[in-house]
C-alpha positions in Angstrom: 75.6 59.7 143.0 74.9 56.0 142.6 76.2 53.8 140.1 75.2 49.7 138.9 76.5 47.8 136.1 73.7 45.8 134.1 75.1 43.0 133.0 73.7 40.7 130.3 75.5 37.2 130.4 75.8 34.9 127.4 72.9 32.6 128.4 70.5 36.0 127.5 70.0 36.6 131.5 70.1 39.9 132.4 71.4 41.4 136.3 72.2 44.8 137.5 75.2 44.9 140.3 75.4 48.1 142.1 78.6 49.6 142.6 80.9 51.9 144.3 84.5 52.2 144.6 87.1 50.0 143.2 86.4 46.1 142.0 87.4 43.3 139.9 85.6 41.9 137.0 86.1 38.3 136.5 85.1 34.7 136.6 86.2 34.4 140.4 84.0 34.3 143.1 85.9 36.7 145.4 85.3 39.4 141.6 83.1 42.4 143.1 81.5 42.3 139.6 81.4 38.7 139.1 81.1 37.1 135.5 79.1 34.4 134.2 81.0 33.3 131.4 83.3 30.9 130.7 85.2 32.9 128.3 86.7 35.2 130.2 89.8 34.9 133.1 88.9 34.8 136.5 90.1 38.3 136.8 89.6 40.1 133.5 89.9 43.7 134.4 89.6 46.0 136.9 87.7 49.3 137.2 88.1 52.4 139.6 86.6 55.8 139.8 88.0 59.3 138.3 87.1 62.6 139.1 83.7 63.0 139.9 84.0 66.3 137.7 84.7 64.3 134.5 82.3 63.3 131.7 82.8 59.3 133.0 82.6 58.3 136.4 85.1 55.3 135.9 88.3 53.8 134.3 88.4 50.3 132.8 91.7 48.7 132.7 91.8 45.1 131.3 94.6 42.4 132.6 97.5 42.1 130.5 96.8 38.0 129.9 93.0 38.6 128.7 92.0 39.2 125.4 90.9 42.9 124.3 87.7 44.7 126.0 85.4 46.1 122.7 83.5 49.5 122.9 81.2 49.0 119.8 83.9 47.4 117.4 86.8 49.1 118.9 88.9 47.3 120.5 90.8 48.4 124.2 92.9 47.8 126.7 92.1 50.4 129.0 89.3 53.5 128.7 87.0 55.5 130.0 83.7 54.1 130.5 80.8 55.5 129.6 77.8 55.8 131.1 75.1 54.1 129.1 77.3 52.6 126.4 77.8 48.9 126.2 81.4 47.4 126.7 81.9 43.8 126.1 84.1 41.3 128.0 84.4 37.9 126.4 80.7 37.3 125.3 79.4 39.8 128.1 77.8 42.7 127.5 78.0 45.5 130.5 76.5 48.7 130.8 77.6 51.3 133.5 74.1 53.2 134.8 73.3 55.9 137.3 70.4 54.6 139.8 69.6 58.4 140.1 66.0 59.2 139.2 65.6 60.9 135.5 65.5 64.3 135.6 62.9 64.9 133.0 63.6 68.1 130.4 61.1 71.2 130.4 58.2 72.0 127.8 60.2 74.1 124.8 58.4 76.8 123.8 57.2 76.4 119.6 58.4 78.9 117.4 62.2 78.9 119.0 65.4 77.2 118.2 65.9 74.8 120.9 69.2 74.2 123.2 69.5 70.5 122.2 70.4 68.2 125.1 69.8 64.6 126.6 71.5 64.6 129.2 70.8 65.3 133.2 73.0 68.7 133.3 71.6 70.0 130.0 68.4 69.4 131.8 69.3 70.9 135.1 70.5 74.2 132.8 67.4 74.7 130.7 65.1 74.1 134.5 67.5 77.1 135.6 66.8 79.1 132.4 63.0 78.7 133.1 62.7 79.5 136.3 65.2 82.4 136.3 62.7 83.7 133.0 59.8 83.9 135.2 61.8 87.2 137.6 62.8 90.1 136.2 66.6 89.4 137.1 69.0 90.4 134.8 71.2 87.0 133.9 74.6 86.6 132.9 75.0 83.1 130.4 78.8 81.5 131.2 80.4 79.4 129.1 82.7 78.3 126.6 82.7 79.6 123.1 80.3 77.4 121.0 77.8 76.3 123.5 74.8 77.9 122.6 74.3 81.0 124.7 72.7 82.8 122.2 70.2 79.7 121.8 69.4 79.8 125.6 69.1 83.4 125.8 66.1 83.4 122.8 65.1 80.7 125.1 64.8 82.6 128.4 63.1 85.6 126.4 60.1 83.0 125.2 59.5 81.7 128.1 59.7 85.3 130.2 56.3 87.3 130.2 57.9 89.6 127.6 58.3 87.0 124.9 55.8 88.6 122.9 58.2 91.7 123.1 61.1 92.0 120.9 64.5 90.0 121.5 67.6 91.8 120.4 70.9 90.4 120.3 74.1 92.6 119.6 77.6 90.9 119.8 79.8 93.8 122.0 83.2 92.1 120.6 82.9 93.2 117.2 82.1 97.2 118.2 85.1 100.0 118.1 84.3 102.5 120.6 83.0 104.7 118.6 80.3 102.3 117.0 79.2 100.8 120.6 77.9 104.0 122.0 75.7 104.6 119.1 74.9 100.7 119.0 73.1 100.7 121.9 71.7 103.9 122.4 71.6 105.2 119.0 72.1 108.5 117.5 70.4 111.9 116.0 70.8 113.6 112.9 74.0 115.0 112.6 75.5 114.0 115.5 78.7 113.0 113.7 79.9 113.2 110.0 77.9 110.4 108.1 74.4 110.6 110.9 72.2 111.2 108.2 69.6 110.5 109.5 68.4 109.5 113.2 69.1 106.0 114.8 67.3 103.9 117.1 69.6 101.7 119.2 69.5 98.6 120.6 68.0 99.6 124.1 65.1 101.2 122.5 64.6 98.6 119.8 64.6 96.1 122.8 61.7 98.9 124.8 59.3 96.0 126.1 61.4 93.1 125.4 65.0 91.4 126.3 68.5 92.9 125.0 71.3 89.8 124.7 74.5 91.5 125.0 76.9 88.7 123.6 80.5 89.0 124.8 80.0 91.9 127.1 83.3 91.8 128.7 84.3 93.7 125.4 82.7 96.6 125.8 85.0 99.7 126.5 85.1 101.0 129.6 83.7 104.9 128.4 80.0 102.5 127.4 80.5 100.5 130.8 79.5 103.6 132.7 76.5 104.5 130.4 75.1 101.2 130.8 75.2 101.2 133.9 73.7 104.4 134.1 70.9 103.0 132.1 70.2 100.2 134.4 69.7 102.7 137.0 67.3 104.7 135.6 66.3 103.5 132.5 67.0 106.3 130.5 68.5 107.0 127.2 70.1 109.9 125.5 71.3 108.8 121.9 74.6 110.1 120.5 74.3 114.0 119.9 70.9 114.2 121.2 69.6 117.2 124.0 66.8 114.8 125.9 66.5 111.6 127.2 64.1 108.2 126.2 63.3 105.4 128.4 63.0 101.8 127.7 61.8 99.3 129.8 64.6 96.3 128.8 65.2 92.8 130.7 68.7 92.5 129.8 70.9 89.0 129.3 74.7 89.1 128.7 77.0 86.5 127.8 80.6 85.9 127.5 83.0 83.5 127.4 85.7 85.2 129.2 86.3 85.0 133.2 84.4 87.6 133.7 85.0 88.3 137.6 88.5 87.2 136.9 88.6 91.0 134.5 86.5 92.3 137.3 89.6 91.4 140.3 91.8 93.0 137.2 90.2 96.1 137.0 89.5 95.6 133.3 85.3 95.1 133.9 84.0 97.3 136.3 82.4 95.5 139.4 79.3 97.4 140.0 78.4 96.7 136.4 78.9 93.2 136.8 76.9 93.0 140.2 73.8 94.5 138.1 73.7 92.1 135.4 74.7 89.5 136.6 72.2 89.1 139.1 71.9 85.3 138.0 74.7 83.4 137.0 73.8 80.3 134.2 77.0 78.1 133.9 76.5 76.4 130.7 78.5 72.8 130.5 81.1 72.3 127.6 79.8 69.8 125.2 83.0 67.5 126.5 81.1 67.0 129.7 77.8 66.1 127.8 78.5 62.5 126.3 74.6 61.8 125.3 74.7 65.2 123.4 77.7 64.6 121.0 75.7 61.9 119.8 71.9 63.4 119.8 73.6 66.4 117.7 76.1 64.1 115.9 73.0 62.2 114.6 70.8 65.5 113.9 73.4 67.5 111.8 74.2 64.5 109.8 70.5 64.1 109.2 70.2 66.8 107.8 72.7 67.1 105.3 71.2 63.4 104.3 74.5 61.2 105.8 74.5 58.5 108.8 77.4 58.0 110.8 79.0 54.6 111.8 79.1 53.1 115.6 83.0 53.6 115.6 82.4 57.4 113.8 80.5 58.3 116.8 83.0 56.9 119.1 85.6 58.8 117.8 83.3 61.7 117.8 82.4 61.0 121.6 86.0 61.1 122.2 87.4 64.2 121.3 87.6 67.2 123.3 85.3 69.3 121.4 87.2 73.3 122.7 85.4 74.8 120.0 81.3 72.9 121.7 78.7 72.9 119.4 79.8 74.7 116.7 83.1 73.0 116.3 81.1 69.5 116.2 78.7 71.1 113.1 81.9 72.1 111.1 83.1 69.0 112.0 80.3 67.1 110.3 79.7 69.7 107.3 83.3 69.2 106.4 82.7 65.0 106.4 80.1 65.5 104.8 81.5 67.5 102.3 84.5 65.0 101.5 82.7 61.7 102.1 80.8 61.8 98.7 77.5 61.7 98.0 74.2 62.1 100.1 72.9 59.4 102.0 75.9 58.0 102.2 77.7 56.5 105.6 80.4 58.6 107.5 83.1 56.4 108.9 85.6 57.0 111.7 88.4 57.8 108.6 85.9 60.9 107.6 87.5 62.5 110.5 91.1 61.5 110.6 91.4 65.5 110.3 90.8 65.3 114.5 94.2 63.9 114.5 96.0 66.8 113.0 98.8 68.2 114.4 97.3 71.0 116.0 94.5 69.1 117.6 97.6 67.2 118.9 99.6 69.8 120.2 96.2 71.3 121.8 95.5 67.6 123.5 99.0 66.5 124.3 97.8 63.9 126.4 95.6 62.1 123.6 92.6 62.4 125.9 90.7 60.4 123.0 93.5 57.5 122.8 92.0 54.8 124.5 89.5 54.4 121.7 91.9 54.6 118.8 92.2 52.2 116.4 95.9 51.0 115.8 96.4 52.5 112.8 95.1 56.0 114.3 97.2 55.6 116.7 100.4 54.9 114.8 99.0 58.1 112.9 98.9 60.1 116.2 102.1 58.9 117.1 104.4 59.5 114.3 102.1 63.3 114.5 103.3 64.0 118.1 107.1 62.3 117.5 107.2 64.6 114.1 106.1 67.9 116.8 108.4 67.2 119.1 111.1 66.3 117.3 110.6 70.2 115.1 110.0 67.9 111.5 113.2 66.2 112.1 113.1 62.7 110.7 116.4 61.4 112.2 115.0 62.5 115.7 111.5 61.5 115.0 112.5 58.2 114.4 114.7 57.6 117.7 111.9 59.1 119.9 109.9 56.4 118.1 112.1 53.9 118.6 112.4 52.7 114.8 114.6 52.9 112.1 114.3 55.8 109.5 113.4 53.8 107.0 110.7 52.4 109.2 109.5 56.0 109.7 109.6 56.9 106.0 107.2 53.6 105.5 105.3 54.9 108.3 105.0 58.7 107.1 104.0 56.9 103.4 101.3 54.9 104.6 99.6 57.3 106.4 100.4 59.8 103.8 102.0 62.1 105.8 103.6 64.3 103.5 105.1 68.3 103.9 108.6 70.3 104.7 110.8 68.9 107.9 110.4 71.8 110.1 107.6 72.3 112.9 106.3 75.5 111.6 105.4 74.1 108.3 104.4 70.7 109.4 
């Protein structure tokens, strides 16, 4: 993959430099990404790639004798960059772009929730999705919690030739062994104490149309083998029945476990996962998906009648996200809910609660730091000091490298308040 920087100068000219590797940005003429402003040092910063598997494709690291680099207000010293977002060096506004060509996203069906994305692997999944709906493979959705797998899998169904069948989803990891069997392939009359009456499972419900089996690597072993059996053949015998159905089902599973990692342990059994898992759908952690934090950022907002500020989505665009999509919606219901009232603007302080202790201990390396203001990060600090130090003050303070009663002032301005030990913290 190709990269440029456009560059808009202070006169109101605007150039694109391509780029690859490491460079120098600067007044000088010898500066890879040269600058046309007299504002700036001859060499203001430097930037070099990262790992070509991270959400940015490069590092921005601005000399110690220039003034601060600003990503929308914020202002840095080194960062991420990313891709399609504006940083500004003296009076110069640059912009890091792929040269790639667009991938352009699929026709959604109407009438269907739609997987939300904007950006080119969202677009490469939902191409998957389609084509894979067209065969009658069974698919298995991977993933992190949160991302949507339920969402694709309606999606898959609708655009399949049996979208005008039934879709059925049933979540495997909240059935007890003795509820799963009857779950899927239903029960007669009397088949145990409280069957009062016959039961039409979730294979037959599905006859004609597409079964989602969310978190499958929770189904006991004992319904592993049934299933399986049912892939085979197609047939059915319901709990405490003497004859067998068929169903004609195009099954989808999903989980967020390692699945072939239970396989190798013995704890998923490998000829089931071979049958349904005939195509494998990877779907990317909203971390990975920059454009997307803000396109459902903006939408959930929307809708409960709020805006968010430039530096709100920053900090938004910044944090880790383990919990994807669903994470991000609590995270904007609850600013929401403590911001006020409607139509009114959410600020980076509406989610200061990112910067909790246990956000902190789950990031340790404050992967969202760069773009901290300083007050955050005197908040995130005196945090991680307070963790490591088990709530003690006295040792707080020295790993901080204040005095106590600097710490105290510290703990009172940010309101940092609560017992001294790390359990209660």
């Amino acid at each position: 993959m190709k990269w440029q920087f456009k560059i808009e100068d202070p006169s109101g000219e605007t150039r694109t430099i391509p780029f690859e590797g490491k460079a120098v940005i600067g007044r000088a003429e010898h500066c890879k990404i040269s600058l046309r402003d007299p504002t700036v040092l001859p060499e203001a910063a430097t930037v070099w790639p990262l790992d070509a598997t991270l959400s940015s494709p490069y590092w921005l690291k601005v000399s110690e004798s220039s003034s601060f680099a600003r990503i929308s207000d914020l202002p840095i010293r080194e960062a991420e960059i990313p891709e399609g977002i504006p940083f500004q060096i003296g009076e110069t506004r640059i912009t890091l772009e792929s040269t790639r060509s667009p991938v352009l996203q699929p026709c959604l069906p109407s009438g269907v929730k739609p997987w939300l994305t904007k950006t080119e692997s969202g677009y490469q999944v939902l191409w998957m999705a389609k084509k894979t709906a067209a065969t009658p493979l069974s698919i298995y959705l991977a993933g992190e919690t949160g991302t949507g797998k339920e969402v694709m899998a309606h999606l898959i169904h609708s655009w399949s030739d049996r979208a005008s069948g039934p879709f059925v989803p049933l979540n495997c990891g909240a059935l007890t062994l003795s509820l799963a069997e009857s779950e899927l392939f239903g029960h007669a009359k009397g088949a145990f104490t409280g069957a009062i009456a016959h039961r039409t499972g979730a294979l037959m419900q599905a006859h004609g149309g597409t079964l989602f089996l969310d978190e499958i690597g929770d189904l006991p072993s004992d319904i592993q083998v049934k299933l399986l059996r049912f892939l085979e053949n197609g047939e059915i015998r319901p709990v405490g029945a003497d004859h067998f159905s068929r169903a004609d089902v195009r099954l989808i599973c999903a989980t967020h476990k390692p699945l072939l990692s239970m396989v190798e342990k013995g704890q998923f059994r490998r000829d089931l996962y071979y049958r349904i898992a005939s195509v494998i759908l990877e779907i990317p952690p909203l971390r990975n998906r920059l454009l997307d934090i803000e396109l459902l950022s903006n939408q959930y907002a929307t809708e409960l009648k709020h805006s968010l500020s430039p530096q709100a989505l920053l900090r938004l665009k910044s944090y880790t996200w383990p919990g994807n999509v669903r994470e991000l919606r609590h995270a904007i219901e609850r600013a929401c809910g403590i911001s006020g009232p409607l139509n009114s603007l959410l600020t980076e302080r509406d989610f200061e609660f990112l910067l909790s202790p246990q956000s902190l201990e789950r990031d340790p390396e404050l992967h969202f730091g760069a773009v901290l203001s300083l007050r955050e990060m005197e908040r995130a600090m005196v945090l991680k000091a307070l963790r490591l130090s088990a709530g003690n003050r006295r040792a707080a303070a020295k790993i901080l490298g204040v005095a106590r009663s600097t710490l105290f002032e510290m703990l009172k301005r940010h309101r940092i308040q609560g017992p001294r030990s790390l359990n209660q913290l």
